[in-house]
DOKOLBA-546327 format. One line per field, with one value per residue (C-alpha): residue number from 1; residue in one letter; x, y, z. Coordinates in Angstrom, 3 decimals. Example, Ala and Ser with C-alpha at 12.3 -4.5 7.8 and 13.67 -1.06 7.14 Angstrom:
BEGIN
resi: (1/2)
resn: (A/S)
xx: (12.300/13.670)
yy: (-4.500/-1.060)
zz: (7.800/7.140)
END
This chain:
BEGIN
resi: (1/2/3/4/5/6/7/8/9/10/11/12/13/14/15/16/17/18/19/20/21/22/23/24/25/26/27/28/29/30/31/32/33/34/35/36/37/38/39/40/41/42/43/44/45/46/47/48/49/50/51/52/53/54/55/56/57/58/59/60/61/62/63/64/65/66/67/68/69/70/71/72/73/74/75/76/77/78/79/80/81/82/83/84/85/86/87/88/89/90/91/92/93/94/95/96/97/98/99/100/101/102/103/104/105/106/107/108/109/110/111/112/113/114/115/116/117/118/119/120/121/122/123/124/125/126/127/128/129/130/131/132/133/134/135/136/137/138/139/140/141/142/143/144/145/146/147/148/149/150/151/152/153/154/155/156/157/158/159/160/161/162/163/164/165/166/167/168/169/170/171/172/173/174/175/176/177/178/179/180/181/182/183/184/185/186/187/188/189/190/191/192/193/194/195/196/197/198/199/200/201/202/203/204/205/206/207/208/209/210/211/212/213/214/215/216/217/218/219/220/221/222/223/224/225/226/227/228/229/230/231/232/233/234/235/236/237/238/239/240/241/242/243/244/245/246/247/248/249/250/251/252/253/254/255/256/257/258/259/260/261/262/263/264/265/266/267/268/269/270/271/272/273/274/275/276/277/278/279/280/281/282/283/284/285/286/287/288/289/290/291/292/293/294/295/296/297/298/299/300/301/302/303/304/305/306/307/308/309/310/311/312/313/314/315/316/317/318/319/320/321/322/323/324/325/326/327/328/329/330/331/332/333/334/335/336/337/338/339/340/341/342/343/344/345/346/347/348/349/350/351/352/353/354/355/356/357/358/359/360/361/362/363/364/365/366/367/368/369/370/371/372/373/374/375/376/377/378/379/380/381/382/383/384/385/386/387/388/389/390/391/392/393/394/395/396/397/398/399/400/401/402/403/404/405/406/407/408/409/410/411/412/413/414/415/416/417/418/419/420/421/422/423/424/425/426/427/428/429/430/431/432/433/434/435/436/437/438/439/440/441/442/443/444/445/446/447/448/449/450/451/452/453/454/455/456/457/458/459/460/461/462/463/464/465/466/467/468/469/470/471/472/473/474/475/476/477/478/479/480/481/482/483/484/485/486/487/488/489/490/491/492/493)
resn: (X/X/X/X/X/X/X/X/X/X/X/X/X/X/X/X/X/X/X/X/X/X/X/X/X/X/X/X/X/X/X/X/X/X/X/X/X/X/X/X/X/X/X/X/X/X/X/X/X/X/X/X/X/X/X/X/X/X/X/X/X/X/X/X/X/X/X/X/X/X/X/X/X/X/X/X/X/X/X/X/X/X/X/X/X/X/X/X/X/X/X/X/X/X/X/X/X/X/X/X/X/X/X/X/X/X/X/X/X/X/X/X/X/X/X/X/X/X/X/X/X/X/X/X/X/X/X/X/X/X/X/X/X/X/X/X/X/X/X/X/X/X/X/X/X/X/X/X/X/X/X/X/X/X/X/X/X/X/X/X/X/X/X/X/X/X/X/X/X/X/X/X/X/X/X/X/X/X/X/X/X/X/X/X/X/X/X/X/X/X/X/X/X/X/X/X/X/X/X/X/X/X/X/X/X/X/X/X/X/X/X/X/X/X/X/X/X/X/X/X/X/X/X/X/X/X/X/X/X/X/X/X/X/X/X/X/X/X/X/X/X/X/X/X/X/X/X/X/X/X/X/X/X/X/X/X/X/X/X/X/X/X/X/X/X/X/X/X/X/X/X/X/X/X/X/X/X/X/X/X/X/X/X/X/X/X/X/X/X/X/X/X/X/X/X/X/X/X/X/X/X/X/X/X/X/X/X/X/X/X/X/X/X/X/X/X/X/X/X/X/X/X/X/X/X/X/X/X/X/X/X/X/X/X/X/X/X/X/X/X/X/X/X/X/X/X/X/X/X/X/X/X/X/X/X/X/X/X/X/X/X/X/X/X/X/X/X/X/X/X/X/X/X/X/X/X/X/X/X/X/X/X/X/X/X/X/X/X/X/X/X/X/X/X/X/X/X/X/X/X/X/X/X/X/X/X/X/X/X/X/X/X/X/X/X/X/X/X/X/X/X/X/X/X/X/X/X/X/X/X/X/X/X/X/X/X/X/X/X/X/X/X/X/X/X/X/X/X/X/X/X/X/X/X/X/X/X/X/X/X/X/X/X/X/X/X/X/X/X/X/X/X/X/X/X/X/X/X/X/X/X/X/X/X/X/X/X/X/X/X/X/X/X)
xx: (56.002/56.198/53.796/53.777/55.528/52.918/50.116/50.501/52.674/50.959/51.974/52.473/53.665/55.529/54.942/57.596/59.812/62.547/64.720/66.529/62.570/61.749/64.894/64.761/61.136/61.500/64.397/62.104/58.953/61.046/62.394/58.790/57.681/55.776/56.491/57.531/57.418/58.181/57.468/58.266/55.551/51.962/52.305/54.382/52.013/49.166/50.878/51.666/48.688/46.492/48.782/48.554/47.315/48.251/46.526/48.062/49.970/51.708/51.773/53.923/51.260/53.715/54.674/56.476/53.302/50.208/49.753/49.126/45.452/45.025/46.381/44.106/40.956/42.225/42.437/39.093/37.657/39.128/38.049/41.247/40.833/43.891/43.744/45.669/47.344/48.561/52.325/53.448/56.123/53.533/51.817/48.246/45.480/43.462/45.354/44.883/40.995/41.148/42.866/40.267/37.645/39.172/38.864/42.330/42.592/44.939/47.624/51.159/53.622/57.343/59.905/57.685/58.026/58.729/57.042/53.708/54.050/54.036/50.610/49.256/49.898/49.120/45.658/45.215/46.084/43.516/40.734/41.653/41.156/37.928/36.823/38.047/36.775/33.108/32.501/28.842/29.583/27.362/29.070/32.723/34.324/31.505/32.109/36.017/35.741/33.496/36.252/38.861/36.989/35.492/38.193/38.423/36.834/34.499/30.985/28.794/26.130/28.270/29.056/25.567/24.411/27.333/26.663/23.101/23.597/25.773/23.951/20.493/23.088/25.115/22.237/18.945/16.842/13.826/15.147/18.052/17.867/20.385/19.677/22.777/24.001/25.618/26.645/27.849/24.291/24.012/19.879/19.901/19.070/17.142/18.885/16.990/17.266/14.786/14.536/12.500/9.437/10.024/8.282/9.541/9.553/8.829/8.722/11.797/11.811/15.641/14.372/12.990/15.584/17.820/15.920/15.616/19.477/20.471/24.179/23.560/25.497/22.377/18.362/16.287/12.831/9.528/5.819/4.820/8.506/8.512/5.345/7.639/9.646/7.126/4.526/3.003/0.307/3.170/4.941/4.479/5.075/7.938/7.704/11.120/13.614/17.667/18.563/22.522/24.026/26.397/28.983/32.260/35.029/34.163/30.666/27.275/26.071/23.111/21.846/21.432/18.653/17.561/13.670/11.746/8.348/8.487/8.653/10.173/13.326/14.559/18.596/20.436/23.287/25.992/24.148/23.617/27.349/28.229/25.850/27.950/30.886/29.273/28.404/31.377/33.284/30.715/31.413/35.053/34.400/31.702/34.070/36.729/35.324/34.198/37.792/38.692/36.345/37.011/40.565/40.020/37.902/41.072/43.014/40.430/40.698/44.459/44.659/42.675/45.106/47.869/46.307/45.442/48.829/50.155/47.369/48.060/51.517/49.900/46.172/45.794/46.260/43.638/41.341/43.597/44.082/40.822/40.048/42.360/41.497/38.158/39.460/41.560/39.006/36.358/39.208/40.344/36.867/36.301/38.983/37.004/39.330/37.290/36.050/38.554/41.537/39.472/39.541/42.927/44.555/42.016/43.761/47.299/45.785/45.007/48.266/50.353/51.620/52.265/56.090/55.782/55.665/59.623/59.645/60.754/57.557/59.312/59.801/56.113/54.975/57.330/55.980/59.298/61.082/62.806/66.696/68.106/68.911/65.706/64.202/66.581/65.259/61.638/61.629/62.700/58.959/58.281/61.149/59.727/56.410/57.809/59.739/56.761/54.130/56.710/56.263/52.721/51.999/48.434/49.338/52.266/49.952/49.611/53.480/54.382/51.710/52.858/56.253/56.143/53.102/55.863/56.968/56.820/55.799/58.623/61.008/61.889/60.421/61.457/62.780/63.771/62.977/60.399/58.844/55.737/54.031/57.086/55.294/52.372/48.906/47.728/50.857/50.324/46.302/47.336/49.750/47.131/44.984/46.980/47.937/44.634/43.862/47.026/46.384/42.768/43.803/44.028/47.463/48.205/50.541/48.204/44.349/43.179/43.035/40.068/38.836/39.442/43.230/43.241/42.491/44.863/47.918/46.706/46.127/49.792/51.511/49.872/52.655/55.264/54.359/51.109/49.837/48.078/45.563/44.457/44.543/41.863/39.717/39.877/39.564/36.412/35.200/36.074/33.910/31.542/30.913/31.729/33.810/32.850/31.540/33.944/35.817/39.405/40.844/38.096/35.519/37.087/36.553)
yy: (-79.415/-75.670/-73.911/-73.818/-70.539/-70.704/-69.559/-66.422/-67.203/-66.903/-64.293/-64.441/-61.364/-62.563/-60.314/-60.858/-58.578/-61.254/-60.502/-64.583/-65.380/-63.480/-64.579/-68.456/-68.004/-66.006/-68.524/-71.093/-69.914/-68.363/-72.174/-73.246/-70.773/-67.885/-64.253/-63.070/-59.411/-59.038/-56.332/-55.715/-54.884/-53.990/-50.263/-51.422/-54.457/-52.987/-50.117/-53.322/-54.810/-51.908/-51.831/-54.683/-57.825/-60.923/-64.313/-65.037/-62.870/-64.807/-62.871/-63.303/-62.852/-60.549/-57.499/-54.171/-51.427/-53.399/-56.896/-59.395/-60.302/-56.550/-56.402/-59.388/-57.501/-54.287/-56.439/-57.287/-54.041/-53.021/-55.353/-56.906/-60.195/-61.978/-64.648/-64.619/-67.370/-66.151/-67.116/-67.920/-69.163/-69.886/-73.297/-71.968/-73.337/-70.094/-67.744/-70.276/-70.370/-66.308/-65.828/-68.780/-66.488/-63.452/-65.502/-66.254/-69.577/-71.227/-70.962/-72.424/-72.647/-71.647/-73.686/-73.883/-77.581/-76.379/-78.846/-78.699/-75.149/-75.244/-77.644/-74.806/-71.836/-74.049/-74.648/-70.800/-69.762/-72.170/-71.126/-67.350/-68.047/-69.575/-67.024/-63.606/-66.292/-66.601/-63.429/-64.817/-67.668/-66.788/-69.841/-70.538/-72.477/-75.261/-74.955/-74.894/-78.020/-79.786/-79.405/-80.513/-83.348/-85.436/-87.977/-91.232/-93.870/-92.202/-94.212/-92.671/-92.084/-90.104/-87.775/-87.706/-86.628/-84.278/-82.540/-81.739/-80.698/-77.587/-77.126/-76.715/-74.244/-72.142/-72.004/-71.968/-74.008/-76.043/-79.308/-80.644/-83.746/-86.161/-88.620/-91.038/-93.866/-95.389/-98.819/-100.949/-101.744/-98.581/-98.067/-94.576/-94.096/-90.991/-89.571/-86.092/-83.965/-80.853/-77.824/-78.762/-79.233/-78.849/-80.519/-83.692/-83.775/-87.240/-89.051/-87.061/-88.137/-88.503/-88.741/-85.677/-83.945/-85.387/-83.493/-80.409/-80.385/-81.110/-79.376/-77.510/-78.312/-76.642/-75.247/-73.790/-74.674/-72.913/-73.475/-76.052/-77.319/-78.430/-80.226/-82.341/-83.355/-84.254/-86.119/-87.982/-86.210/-87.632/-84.745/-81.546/-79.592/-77.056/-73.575/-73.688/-76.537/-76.486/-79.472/-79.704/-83.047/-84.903/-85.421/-87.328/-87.274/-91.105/-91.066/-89.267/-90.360/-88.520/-84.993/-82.886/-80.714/-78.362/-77.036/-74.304/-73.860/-69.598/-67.901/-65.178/-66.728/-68.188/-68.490/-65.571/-65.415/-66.183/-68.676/-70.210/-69.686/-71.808/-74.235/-75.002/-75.159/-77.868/-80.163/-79.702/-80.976/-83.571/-85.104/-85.568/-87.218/-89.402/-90.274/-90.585/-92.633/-95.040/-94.991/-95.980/-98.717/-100.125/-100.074/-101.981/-104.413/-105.483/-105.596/-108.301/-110.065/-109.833/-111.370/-113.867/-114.731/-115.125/-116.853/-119.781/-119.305/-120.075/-122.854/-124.779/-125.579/-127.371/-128.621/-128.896/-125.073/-124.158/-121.519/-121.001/-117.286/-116.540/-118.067/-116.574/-112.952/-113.451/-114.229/-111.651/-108.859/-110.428/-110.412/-106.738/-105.638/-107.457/-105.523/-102.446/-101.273/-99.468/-101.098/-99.294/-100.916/-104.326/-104.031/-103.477/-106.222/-108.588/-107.507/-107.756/-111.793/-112.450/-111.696/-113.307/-116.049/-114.163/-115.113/-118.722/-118.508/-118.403/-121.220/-124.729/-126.911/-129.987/-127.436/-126.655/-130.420/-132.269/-133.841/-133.625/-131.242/-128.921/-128.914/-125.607/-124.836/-125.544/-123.707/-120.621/-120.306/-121.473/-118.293/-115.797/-115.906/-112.838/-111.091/-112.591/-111.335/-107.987/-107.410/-108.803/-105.811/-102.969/-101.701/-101.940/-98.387/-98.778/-101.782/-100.276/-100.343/-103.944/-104.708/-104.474/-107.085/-109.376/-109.211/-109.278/-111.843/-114.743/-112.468/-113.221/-111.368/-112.275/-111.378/-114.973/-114.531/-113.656/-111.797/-108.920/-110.571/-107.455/-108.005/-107.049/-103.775/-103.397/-105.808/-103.837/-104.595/-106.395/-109.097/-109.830/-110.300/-112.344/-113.945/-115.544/-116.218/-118.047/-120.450/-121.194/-122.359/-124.131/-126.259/-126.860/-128.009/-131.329/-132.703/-135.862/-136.570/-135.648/-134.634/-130.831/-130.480/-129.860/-126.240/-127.169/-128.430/-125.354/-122.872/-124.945/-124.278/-120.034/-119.976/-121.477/-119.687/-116.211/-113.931/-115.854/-116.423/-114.430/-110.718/-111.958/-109.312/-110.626/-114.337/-113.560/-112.144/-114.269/-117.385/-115.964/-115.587/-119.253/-120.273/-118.272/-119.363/-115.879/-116.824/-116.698/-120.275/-122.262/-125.779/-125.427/-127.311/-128.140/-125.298/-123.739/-127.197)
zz: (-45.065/-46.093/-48.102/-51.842/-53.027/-55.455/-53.772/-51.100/-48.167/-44.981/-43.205/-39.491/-36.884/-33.905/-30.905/-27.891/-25.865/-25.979/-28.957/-28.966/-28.993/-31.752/-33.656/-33.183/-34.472/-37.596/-38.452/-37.884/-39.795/-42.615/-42.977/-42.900/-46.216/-44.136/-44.054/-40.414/-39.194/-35.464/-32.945/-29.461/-27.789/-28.287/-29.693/-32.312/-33.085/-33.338/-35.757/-38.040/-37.815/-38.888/-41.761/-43.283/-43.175/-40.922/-40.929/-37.240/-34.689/-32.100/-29.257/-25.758/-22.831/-20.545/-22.883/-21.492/-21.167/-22.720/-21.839/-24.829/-23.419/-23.606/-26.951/-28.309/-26.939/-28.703/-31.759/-31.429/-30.799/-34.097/-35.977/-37.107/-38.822/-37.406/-35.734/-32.133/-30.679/-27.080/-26.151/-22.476/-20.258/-17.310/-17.478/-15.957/-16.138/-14.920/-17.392/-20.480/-20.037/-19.460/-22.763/-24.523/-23.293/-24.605/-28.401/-28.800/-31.090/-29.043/-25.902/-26.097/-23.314/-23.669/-24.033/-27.288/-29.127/-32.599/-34.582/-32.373/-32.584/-36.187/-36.219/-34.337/-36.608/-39.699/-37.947/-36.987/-40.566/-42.138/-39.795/-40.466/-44.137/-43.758/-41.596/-44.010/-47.176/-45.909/-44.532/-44.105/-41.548/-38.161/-36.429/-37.620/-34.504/-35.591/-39.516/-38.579/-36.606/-39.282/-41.952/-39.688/-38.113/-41.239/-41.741/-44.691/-42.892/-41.398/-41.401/-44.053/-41.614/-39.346/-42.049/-42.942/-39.398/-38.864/-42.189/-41.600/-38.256/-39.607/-42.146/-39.913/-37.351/-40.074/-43.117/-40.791/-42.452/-41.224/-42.269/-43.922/-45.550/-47.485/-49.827/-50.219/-51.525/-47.728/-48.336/-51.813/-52.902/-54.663/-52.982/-51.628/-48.517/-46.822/-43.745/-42.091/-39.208/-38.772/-35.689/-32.556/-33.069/-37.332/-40.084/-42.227/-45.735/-47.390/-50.640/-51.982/-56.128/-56.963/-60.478/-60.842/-58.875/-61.865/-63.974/-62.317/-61.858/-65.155/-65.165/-62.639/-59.183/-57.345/-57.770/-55.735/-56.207/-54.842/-56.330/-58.424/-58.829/-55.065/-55.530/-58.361/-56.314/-53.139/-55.224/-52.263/-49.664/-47.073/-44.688/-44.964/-48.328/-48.069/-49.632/-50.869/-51.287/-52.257/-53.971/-54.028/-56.351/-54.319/-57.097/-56.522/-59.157/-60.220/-59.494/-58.309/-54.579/-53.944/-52.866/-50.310/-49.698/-47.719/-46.832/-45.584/-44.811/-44.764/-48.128/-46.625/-44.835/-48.388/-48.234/-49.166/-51.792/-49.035/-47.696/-51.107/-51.155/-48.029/-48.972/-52.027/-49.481/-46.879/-50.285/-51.311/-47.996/-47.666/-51.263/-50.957/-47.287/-48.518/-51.089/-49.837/-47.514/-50.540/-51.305/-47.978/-47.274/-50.645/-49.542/-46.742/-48.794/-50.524/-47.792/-46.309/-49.590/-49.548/-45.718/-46.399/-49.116/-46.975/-44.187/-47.032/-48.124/-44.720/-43.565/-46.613/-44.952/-42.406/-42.525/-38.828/-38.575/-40.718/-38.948/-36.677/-37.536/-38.331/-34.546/-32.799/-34.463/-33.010/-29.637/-29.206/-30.242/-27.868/-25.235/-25.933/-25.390/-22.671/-21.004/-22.036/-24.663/-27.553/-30.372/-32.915/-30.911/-31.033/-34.564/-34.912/-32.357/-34.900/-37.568/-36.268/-35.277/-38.394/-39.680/-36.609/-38.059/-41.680/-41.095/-41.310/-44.903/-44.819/-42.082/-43.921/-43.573/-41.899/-38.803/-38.578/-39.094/-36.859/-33.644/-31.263/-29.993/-32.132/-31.614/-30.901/-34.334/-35.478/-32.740/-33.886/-37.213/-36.547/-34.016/-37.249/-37.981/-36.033/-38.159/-41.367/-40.944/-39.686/-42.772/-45.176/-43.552/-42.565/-46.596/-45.890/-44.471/-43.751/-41.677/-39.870/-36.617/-36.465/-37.099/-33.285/-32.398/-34.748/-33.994/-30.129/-29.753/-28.466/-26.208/-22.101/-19.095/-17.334/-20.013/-21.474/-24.463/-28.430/-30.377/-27.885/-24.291/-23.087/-19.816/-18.547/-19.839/-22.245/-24.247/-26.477/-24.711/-28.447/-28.526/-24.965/-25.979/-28.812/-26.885/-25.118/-28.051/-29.563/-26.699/-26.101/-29.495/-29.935/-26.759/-28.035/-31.337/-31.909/-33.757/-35.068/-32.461/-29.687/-29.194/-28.066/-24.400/-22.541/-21.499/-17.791/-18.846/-20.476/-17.852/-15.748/-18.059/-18.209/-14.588/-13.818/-16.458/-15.241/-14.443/-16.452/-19.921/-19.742/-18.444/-15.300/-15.150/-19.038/-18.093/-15.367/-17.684/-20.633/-17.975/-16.767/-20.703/-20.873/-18.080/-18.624/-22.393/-23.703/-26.611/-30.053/-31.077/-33.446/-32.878/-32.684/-35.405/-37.177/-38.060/-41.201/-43.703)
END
C-alpha cells in the first residue's frame, strides 16, 4: 500500500556501493510513495544526513573506506535521529547481533525479498516517528512494541496488564491502576499493578471521578480532591492521582489512573503528554476489542443458524456438529497444539458439514448404498460448503478444514485425493471426529456401535483412512474417558 501523498512522504536514504542495488531500490521505494536519496559510501551519507532529515537510512554493511557499522555508530554519536536498518549479503548470525548491539532497528540479508523489505522500512519509519514525536520517551523499544503488539481480540485483561505495565516503566509512577468495563455486564472491574514493594490504592469512586472529569479527557488531583475520590480508610492515600477517561467513539469504558505517594515526583508536562498517548492506544484496543468480540458473538449466533439449518434435514444428525466440534478441539489439544488452533479446528467442525445444505435430502436419508451417481454429487458437499464460506473473510482459516475433512491418508479420499501430511492437520482431526460420531450414532437402519467396535474400526483404518499418529491418541482419550460427555445422537433434544 503506498503512503498517502497527503501527508509527508517518508523519506528514506539508501546507502550501498553497488549502483544496480541502489537503482532497483529507488525504483522500488519511489513505486511505494517515499522519497529516496542514495549515496555511495559513508562520507557522502553522512554529508546528507546532516543535511536534512531522514526517517530511515538503509545502509549496506561492507562500504569502500568506512564500514556501515562504523557509520551507524557515527550516526549515533551525532545525534542523528534516523533510524538505521543495516543491509548485508552475509547471512551471520555473529555480525547480525553485532550490528543489534550497535542500535540498528533491524538486519536484512541480500538477495533482499522486496515485499518483506518493505514491512521492514514501514516499521522503522513508524518507530522513528514515535521516537522524534515524543521526545520525552525514556524507554521507546517497550512503548514501540506496545503499539505494535495490542491487536482486536485481544482479552481485555491482557490489555489491561500490558498497559499498566508501560505506564509504571515509561511515566514512573507508584501505581497504575485501571478501572474497566471487561466483559458485557457493563460492572467495572478494578485491575492494578504498583513498584516492588509499592502501595495499593482502594475504593476508587468512578462517580466522583465523573465529576471531577467533566469534559475534560484528564485531571490531576492532589489534596482534598484525592481524598474524593478514596473515601474509604482502605490502602494507602496517594499525594497525587491522574485520572484519564477511557472514552471509545460509541461509548465510555472506564479510567485509568495513575498514583503517587511523593509530592515532589508529580508527572511532568511530557509525561502528562504520553500519558494522553498510552489512553489513547489503550481505548481504541479495548474497543476495538468490544468490536471484535461482539463480532464473533454473531458469528456464533450465525453458526448455530446453519447447523439447525442443516440438522433439520435429518433428525438423527442433530448435535452432530456441535459434538464433533468438541471432539476435535479436545483432540487437537491433546496433541499439544495451542489453544488458539483448538479454537479454530472447533470452528472449522462446526461448520463441516455446511455443504449439505445443497445435498438433495433423499441422499442424506437413504439407508443403502448410494449408486455412483449419487455418491458423485453427495461428495460436492465439500465444494458447497467451500464456496458458501470463501466470501466469508474472517472465516477464510477454517475453509481448508472443511473442504479436505473426507480426505484419506493414503490418498483415496475427496475432492483432491491428498495423502498423508498433504492433508491440513485440522481436516485430518476432524476427519476422525467425525467418524467416530457417525459410527456411534444410532440410525434407523442400524444402532450406534459400541466404543470397543469403535476403536476397532480407528485402530484398523490407522494409516489408511486416518493419520495414525492421531488415531493413537484420540483411542487412548477414548479409553481413558477423556472426551467431553454427550450421547451421540441423542444429547441435543
Amino acid at each position: 500500500m503506498r503512503y498517502a501523498q497527503s501527508i509527508r512522504r517518508p523519506r528514506i536514504l539508501i546507502v550501498d556501493d553497488e549502483r544496480d542495488v541502489l537503482r532497483l531500490l529507488t525504483e522500488f521505494f519511489q513505486s511505494e510513495g517515499f522519497s529516496v536519496d542514495t549515496a555511495l559510501d559513508a562520507v557522502e551519507a553522512l554529508e546528507l544526513l546532516q543535511d536534512g532529515h531522514f526517517d530511515v537510512a538503509l545502509v549496506d554493511l561492507v562500504l569502500p573506506g568506512i564500514s556501515g557499522t562504523q557509520l551507524i555508530s557515527q550516526m549515533k554519536e551525532l545525534n542523528i535521529p534516523t533510524t538505521p536498518i543495516l543491509m548485508s549479503g552475509y547471512a551471520s548470525v555473529d555480525s547480525a547481533i553485532e550490528a543489534l548491539k550497535k542500535g540498528v532497528f533491524d538486519y536484512v540479508v541480500k538477495p533482499f525479498d522486496l515485499e518483506n523489505l518493505l514491512l521492514t522500512v514501514k516499521r522503522a519509519v513508524d518507530y522513528n516517528v514515535l521516537l522524534t514525536e515524543t521526545p520525552y520517551l525514556e524507554h521507546p523499544e517497550a512503548f514501540y512494541n506496545f503499539v505494535t503488539e495490542i491487536k482486536p481480540g485481544m482479552p481485555i485483561r491482557e490489555i489491561v496488564n500490558r498497559t499498566l505495565e508501560l505506564i509504571l516503566l515509561e511515566i514512573g509512577a507508584d501505581s497504575a491502576c485501571a478501572f474497566i468495563v471487561a466483559d458485557e455486564s457493563g460492572e467495572m472491574e478494578r485491575i492494578h499493578k504498583c513498584r516492588s514493594g509499592g502501595k495499593v490504592c482502594f475504593d476508587f469512586n468512578p462517580e466522583v471521578a465523573r465529576d471531577l472529569l467533566g469534559d475534560k479527557p484528564y485531571v490531576v488531583l492532589v489534596g482534598e480532591e484525592v481524598k474524593k475520590l478514596f473515601p474509604s480508610s482502605r490502602g494507602s492515600k496517594p499525594e497525587f492521582v491522574v485520572v484519564h477517561a477511557v472514552e471509545g467513539f460509541r461509548k465510555h469504558y472506564g479510567f485509568l489512573n495513575i498514583c503517587g505517594f511523593n509530592p515532589l515526583k508529580r508527572p511532568t508536562e511530557g509525561k502528562l503528554k504520553l500519558f494522553q498517548i498510552v489512553t489513547a492506544v489503550f481505548s481504541t484496543a479495548v474497543e476495538n476489542t468490544a468490536v471484535h468480540n461482539e463480532l464473533l458473538n454473531a458469528f456464533h449466533q450465525t453458526v448455530q443458524g446453519l447447523i439447525k439449518a442443516i440438522e433439520a434435514k435429518d433428525e438423527y444428525t442433530r448435535g452432530h456438529s456441535e459434538r464433533v466440534a468438541r471432539y476435535s478441539r479436545e483432540l487437537a489439544l491433546e496433541a499439544g497444539y495451542p489453544p488458539d488452533f483448538a479454537e479454530r479446528i472447533y470452528q472449522a467442525a462446526l461448520l463441516h458439514d455446511i455443504g449439505k445444505i445443497g445435498i438433495r435430502l433423499d441422499y442424506l436419508k437413504k439407508p443403502d448404498t448410494l449408486t455412483e451417481e449419487e455418491t458423485l454429487l453427495f461428495r460436492a458437499h465439500t465444494e458447497i460448503g467451500k464456496e458458501i464460506l470463501l466470501p466469508l473473510h474472517f472465516l477464510h482459516d477454517v475453509v481448508p478444514i472443511v473442504y479436505y475433512h473426507h480426505e484419506r491418508w493414503d490418498g483415496t479420499g475427496y475432492p483432491e485425493g491428498l495423502k498423508g501430511e498433504e492433508i491440513p492437520v485440522g481436516a485430518r482431526i476432524v476427519c476422525i471426529t467425525d467418524a467416530y460420531d457417525a459410527m456411534a450414532s444410532s440410525r434407523p437402519y442400524r444402532e450406534g456401535l459400541s466404543k470397543e467396535l469403535i476403536v476397532e474400526e480407528l485402530e484398523k483404518n490407522a494409516g489408511k483412512q486416518f493419520d495414525p499418529e492421531l488415531v493413537r491418541i484420540f483411542v487412548k482419550m477414548i479409553r481413558e474417558g477423556k472426551l467431553s460427555r454427550g450421547e451421540p445422537g441423542r444429547d441435543a433434544e
